[in-house]
C-alpha positions, 0 to 999 in steps of 0.5 A: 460515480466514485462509489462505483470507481472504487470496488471496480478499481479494487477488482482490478488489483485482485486480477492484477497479483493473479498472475504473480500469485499463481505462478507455477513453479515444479517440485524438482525445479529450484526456487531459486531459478525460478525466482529469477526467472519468473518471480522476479519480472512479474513481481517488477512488472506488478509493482509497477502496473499496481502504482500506475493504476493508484495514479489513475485512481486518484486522477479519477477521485480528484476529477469528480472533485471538479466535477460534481453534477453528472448528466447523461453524457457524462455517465457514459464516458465514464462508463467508457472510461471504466470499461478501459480499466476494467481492461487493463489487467489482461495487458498485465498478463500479456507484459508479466508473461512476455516481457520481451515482447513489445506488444503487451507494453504497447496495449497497456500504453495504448489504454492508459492514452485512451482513458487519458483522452476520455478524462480530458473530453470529460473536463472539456464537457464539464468546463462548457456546462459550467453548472456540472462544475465544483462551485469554487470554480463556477464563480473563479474569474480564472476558469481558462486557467483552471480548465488549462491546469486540470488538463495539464495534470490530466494529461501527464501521464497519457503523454508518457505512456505515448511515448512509451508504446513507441520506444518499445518497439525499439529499447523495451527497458527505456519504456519501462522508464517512461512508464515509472516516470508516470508513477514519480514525475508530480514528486520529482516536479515539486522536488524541483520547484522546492528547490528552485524556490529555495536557491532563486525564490518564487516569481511573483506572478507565478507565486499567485497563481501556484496559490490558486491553484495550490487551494484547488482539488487536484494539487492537495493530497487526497484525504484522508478517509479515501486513502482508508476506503482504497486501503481498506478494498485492497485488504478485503480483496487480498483476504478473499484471494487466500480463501479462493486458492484453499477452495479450488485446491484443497478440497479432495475429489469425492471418487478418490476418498470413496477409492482411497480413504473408503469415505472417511473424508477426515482422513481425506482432509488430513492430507490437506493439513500444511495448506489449511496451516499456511491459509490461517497463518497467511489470513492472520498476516493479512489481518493483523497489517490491517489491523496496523493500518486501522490503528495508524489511521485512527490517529492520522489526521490529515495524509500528506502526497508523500504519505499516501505514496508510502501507503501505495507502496506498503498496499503494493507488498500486501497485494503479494501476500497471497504469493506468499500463501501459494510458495509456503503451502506449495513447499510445505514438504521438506525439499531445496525449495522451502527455505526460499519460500519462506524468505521471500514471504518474509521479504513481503511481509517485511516491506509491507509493514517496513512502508506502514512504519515510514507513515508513521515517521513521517508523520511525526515529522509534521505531528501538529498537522498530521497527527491526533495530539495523543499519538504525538510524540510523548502522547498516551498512545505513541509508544503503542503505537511505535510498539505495534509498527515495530513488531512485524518488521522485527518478526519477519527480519527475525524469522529470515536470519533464522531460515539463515542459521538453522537447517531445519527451519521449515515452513510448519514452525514459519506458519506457527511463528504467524499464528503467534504474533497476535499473542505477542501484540497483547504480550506488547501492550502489557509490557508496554504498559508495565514500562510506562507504569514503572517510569512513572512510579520513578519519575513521582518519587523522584518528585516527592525526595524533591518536595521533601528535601524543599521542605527540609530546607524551609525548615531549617534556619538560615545559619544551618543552611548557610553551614 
């Protein structure tokens, strides 16, 4: 059942950033307006939609955590739940396209209720068939409590998007609140509970119960190998994105190359040139950043509820990626647009590798329980790693102060910069590796003066010493 949850969950994104990616902005039209008129509220509203639909995610992913048998009945609520889903990214279109009006918010809430209500029949189902359930729970003697918890967190959100279909129709900015809210009250919660417990401390009967419950699915952070499995769909589905634009855009009509270009479908192709540039510097973005993530989680061991977020964030700006592809080849000419262009794929790129470079960190920050004990810091690996999630936030800052200071920066030399940097992460590795040999030869010199001048010293009498 979660197999099947995922590629449909992967698939939603992919019809989510369309929208955004395919925004159609005239040559004679300033980027600039129309960054404020169009890009900016669809790019607000796809984050936001794109963070609401990871939360149902992993709402799912711990559910059929709790629920490990499914009979007939189940199997079809879930069913009912996906085809909801599945549904959400055409309210998306409806809000990014006409964020004024109230009813594209009303139906996004309206669906992420239903798939609210379906999740919790599907708890209340599995709780009166004890058998669908996780063992764990089975033999609990505290199942009310379990079954009242678990509703408890399934509902959250449902009940906020209620109340957010409501207040549109009357304050549409106040929904937008209580929709973000659905993303960030668990973090907010236990904010405040920790510091509660620090200024009162926790009361003893509820300290027992926060430990039941702190043992169960759905307050641990989702592991590990989910995190890489929905990381890993979101790239795929970026990479098969780029390759779907430069196919229904860049292949020529066969009458004009009969017409035009007397059947030389080469010289056809050759006015294609700046858009195949942008694809093959977009795909190489795309997967060097992957490559990053699967380097970084080669050495995570355990993700943490704050980590994963960070890593929804980063997926988030991965996802405008193709926006990126669509603004550089678009402008690829010389006109007003194309600096802009190019600045707002280096602001995607930046926080898309920015987010992967705070994992990092905050790994380090709880490194015996995050981290493999060669990435820690002072480990074999750790200044390759900090040298590989240092290197695009650097590329991308550096390639925006230089559309800043140089006029003739284009869109060409902005695609060649991306083709090079894989280049520069082999150039790293080397230099990273003459770096650590060098201050290791010192650092053995060093100890060997100090061995020699040990043994001068035994060798010498205590009056020569004394003198």
């Amino acid at each position: 059942m979660r197999g099947l949850y995922i590629p449909s969950n992967n698939v939603i994104f992919l019809f989510q950033i369309l929208p955004v990616a395919h925004t159609k902005i005239h040559p004679d039209q300033k980027l600039g307006e129309s960054v404020q008129q169009l890009l900016l509220t669809k790019i607000a509203v796809y984050l936001m939609t794109f963070l609401i639909v990871t939360v149902a995610w992993a709402a799912h992913v711990r559910l059929f955590q709790v629920i490990e048998l499914i009979d007939d009945v189940l199997a079809l609520l879930n069913l009912a739940c996906m085809m909801l889903i599945t549904f959400l990214p055409y309210t998306f279109s409806l809000m990014a396209s006409f964020p004024g009006v109230p009813f594209g918010i009303f139906l996004f809430s309206t669906c992420a209720v239903v798939i609210g209500l379906i999740q919790a029949v599907i708890v209340v189902y599995g709780f009166y068939h004890p058998y669908l359930l996780n063992h764990q729970i089975q033999v609990s003697e505290n199942r009310a409590f379990y079954k009242h918890h678990i509703l408890q967190i399934i509902l959250r959100g449902p009940v906020l998007c209620f109340l957010a279909a409501i207040v549109s129709f009357f304050f549409i900015p106040m929904s937008y609140v209580l929709l973000g809210l659905v993303i960030f009250l668990p973090h907010i919660t236990r904010l405040i509970i920790w510091c509660k417990n620090k200024t009162v401390g926790p009361k003893e009967d509820e300290e027992s119960h926060r430990l039941e419950a702190f043992t169960f699915y759905l307050n641990e952070p989702l592991s590990k190998e989910r995190v890489e499995a929905f990381s890993d769909g979101v790239f795929a589905i970026v990479a098969t994105l780029l390759i779907l634009d430069i196919c229904e855009d860049n292949v020529p009509d066969s009458k004009e190359v009969k017409d035009k270009f007397h059947d030389r479908l080469i010289e056809a192709l050759s006015e294609y040139g700046p858009n195949f540039l942008a694809y093959f510097a977009s795909f190489v973005t795309t997967g060097l950043l992957w490559f990053v993530h699967h380097s970084l989680f080669l050495y995570i061991t355990k993700a943490t509820r704050f980590m994963g977020l960070l890593n929804t964030f980063s997926l988030a700006f991965i996802g405008g990626l193709p926006l990126a592809y669509q603004l550089t080849s678009e402008f690829a000419e010389k006109s007003h647009n194309e600096i802009e262009a190019i600045q707002v794929s280096c602001v995607i790129t930046f926080f898309a590798s920015i987010f992967q470079f705070a994992i990092w960190i905050t790994a380090l920050f709880h490194e015996r329980e995050t981290l493999h004990p060669l990435a820690r810091y002072g480990g074999k690996e750790h200044a390759f790693m900090f040298a590989k999630l240092a290197l695009y936030p650097c590329v991308s800052l550096g390639a925006f102060f230089l559309t800043c200071l140089l006029s003739k920066f284009s869109t060409a030399i902005f695609h060649i910069m991306q083709i090079v940097v894989p280049f520069a992460f082999l150039a790293l590795r080397i230099l990273v590796r003459i770096s650590l040999a060098i201050m290791k030869s010192m650092l053995s010199l060093s100890r060997r003066k100090n061995v020699v001048l040990d043994e001068e010293e035994t060798c010498l009498s205590p009056a020569e010493t004394l003198s």
